[in-house]
Backbone as CSV, one residue per row, in Angstrom:
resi,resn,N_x,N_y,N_z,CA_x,CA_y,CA_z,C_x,C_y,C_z
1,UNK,112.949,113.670,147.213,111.537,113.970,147.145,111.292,115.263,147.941
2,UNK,110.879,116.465,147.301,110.670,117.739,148.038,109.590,117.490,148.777
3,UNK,109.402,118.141,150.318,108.634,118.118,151.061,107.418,119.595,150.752
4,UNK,106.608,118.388,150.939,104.997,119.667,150.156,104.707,120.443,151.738
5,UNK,104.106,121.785,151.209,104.727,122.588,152.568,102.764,122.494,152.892
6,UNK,102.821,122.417,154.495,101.513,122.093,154.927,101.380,123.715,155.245
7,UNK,98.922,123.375,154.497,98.104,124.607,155.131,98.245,125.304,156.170
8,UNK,98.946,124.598,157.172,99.239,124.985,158.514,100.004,126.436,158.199
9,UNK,101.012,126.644,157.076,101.968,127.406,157.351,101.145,128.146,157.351
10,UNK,100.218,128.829,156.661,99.636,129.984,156.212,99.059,130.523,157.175
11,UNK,99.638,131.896,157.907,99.238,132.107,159.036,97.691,132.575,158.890
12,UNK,97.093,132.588,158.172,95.310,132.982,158.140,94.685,131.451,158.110
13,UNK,95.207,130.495,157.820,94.470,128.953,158.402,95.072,128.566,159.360
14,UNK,96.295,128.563,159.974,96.655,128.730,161.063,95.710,129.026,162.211
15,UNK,95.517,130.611,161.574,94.705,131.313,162.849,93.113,130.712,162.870
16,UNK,93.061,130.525,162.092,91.376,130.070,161.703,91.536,128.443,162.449
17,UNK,92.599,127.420,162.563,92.216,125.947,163.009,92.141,126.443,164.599
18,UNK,93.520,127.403,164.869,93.668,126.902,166.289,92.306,128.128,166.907
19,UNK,91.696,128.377,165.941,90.403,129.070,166.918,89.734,127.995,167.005
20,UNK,89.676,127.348,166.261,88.209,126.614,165.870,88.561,125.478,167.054
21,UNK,90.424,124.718,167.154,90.381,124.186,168.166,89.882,124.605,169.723
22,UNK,90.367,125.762,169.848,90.191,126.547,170.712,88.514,126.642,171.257
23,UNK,87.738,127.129,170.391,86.279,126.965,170.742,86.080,124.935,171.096
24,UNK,86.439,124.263,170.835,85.988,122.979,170.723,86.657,122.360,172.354
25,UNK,88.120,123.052,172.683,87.846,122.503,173.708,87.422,123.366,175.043
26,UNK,87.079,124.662,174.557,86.367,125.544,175.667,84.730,125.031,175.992
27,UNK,84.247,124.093,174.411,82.934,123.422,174.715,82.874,122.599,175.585
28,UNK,84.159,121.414,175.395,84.239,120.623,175.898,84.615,120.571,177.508
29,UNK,85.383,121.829,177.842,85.525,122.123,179.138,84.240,122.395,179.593
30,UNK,83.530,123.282,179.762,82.160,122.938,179.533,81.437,121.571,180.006
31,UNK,81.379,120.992,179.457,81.159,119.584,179.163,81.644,118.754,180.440
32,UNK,82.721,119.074,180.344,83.097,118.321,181.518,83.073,118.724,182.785
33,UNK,82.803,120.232,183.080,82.782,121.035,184.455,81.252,120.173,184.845
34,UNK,80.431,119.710,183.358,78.796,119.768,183.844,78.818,118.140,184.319
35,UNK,79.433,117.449,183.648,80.039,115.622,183.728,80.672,115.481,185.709
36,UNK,81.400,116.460,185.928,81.840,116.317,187.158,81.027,116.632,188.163
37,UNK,80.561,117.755,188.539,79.437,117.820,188.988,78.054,117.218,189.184
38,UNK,77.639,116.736,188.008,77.087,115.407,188.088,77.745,113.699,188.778
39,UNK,78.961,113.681,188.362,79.115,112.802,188.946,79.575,112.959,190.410
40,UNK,80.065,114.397,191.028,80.096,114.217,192.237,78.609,114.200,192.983
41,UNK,77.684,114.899,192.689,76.384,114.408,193.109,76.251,113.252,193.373
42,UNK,75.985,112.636,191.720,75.718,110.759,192.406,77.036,110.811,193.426
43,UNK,77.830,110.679,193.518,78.658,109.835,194.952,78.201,110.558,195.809
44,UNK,78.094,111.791,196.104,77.284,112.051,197.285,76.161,111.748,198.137
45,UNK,75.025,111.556,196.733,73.746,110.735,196.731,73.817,109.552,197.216
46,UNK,74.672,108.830,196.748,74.864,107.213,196.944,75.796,106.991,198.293
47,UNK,76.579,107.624,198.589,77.524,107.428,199.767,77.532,108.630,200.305
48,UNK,76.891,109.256,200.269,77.077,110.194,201.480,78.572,110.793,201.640
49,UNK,78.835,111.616,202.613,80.321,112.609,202.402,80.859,111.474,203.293
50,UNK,82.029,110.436,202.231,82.649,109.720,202.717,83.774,110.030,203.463
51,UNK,84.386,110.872,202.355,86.216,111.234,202.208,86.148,112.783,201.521
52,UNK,86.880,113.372,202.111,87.073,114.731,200.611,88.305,114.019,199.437
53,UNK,88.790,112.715,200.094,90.065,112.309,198.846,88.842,111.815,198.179
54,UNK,88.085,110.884,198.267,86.930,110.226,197.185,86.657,111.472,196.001
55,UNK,86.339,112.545,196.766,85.634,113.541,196.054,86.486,114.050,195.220
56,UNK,88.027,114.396,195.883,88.587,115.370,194.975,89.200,114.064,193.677
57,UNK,89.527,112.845,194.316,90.283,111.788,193.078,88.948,111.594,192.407
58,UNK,87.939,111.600,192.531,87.494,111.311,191.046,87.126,112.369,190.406
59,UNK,86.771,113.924,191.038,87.087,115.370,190.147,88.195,115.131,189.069
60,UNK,89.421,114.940,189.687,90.747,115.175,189.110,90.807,113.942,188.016
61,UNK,90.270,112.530,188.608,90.451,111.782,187.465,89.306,111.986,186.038
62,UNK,88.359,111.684,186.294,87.076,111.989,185.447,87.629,113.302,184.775
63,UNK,87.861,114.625,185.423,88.302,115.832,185.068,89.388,115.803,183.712
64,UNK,90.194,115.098,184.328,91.544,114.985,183.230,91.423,114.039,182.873
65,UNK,90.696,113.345,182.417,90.348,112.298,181.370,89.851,112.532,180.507
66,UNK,88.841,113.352,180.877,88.152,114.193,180.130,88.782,115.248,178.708
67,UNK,89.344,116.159,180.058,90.193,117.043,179.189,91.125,116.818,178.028
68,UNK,92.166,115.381,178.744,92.838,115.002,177.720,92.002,114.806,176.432
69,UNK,91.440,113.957,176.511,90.735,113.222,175.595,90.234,114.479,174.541
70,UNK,89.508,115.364,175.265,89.085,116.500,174.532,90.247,117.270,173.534
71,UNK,91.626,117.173,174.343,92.460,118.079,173.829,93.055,116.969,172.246
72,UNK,93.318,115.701,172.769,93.808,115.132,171.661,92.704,114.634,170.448
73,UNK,91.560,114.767,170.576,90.758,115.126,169.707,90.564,116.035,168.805
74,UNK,90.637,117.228,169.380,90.849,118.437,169.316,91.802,118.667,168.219
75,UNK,93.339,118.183,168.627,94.303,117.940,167.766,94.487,117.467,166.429
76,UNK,93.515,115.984,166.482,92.948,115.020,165.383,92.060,116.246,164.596
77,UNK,91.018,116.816,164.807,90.291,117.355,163.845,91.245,118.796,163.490
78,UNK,91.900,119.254,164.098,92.647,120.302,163.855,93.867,119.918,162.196
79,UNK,94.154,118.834,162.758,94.959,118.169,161.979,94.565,117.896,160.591
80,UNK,93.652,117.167,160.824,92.415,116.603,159.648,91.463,117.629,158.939
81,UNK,91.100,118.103,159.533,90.632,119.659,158.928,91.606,120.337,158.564
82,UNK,92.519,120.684,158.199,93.278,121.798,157.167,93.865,121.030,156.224
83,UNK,93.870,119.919,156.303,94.545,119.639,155.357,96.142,119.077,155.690
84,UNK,96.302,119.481,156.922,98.102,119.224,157.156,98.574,117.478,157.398
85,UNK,97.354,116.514,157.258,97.358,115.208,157.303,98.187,114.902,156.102
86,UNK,97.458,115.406,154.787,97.520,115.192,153.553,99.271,115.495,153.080
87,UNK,99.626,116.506,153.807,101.010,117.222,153.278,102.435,116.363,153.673
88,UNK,101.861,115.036,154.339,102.850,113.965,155.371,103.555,113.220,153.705
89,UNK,104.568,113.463,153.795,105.608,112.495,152.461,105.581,110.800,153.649
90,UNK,105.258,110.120,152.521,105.045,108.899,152.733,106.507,107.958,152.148
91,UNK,107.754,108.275,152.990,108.881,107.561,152.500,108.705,105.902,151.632
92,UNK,107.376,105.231,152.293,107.522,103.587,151.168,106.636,103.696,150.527
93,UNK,106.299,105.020,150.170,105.429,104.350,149.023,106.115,104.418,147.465
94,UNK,107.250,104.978,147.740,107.804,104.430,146.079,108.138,103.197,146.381
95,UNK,108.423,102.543,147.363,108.779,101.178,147.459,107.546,100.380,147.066
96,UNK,106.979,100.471,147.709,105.021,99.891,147.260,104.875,99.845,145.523
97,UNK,105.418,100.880,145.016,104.642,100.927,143.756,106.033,100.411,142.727
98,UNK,107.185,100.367,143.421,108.387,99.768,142.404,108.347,98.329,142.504
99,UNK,107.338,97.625,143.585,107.233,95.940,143.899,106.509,95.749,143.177
């Protein structure tokens, strides 16, 4: 079974997803610089300057939770938007359709 060659190759959709990823998680960084900051407020608000570890572990966690999440999203619509989902050879499905 020849492998169908994915949109990806084409370096002009190429360049066009990983911008588009690119803007999505520069939003999302964004997003989350404004999420952290807010949430270090409330703990400040609410507890007062406990610890600088309080402050910096939940920057770093909230932070990169964030991010990840953003980036493998990111990935998903990158993926799903061009088309390169579609181009995946599905080894059982002649099995599926010879049962």
């Amino acid at each position: 079974m020849p492998v169908p060659s994915s949109p990806l190759d084409d370096p002009r959709n190429a360049a066009h997803a990983w911008a588009r990823f690119r803007r999505i998680f520069r939003a999302m960084a964004w997003v989350t610089a404004a999420v952290v900051a807010a949430v270090l407020a409330l703990l400040y608000w609410l507890e007062g300057f406990v610890s600088i570890n309080l402050f910096i572990a939940a920057a770093l966690g909230i932070g990169g939770m964030m991010l990840l999440t953003a980036a493998l999203m990111g990935l998903v619509f990158l993926s799903s938007g061009t088309g390169h989902d579609a181009a995946v050879v599905d080894p059982l499905s002649d099995e599926d359709q010879a049962g």
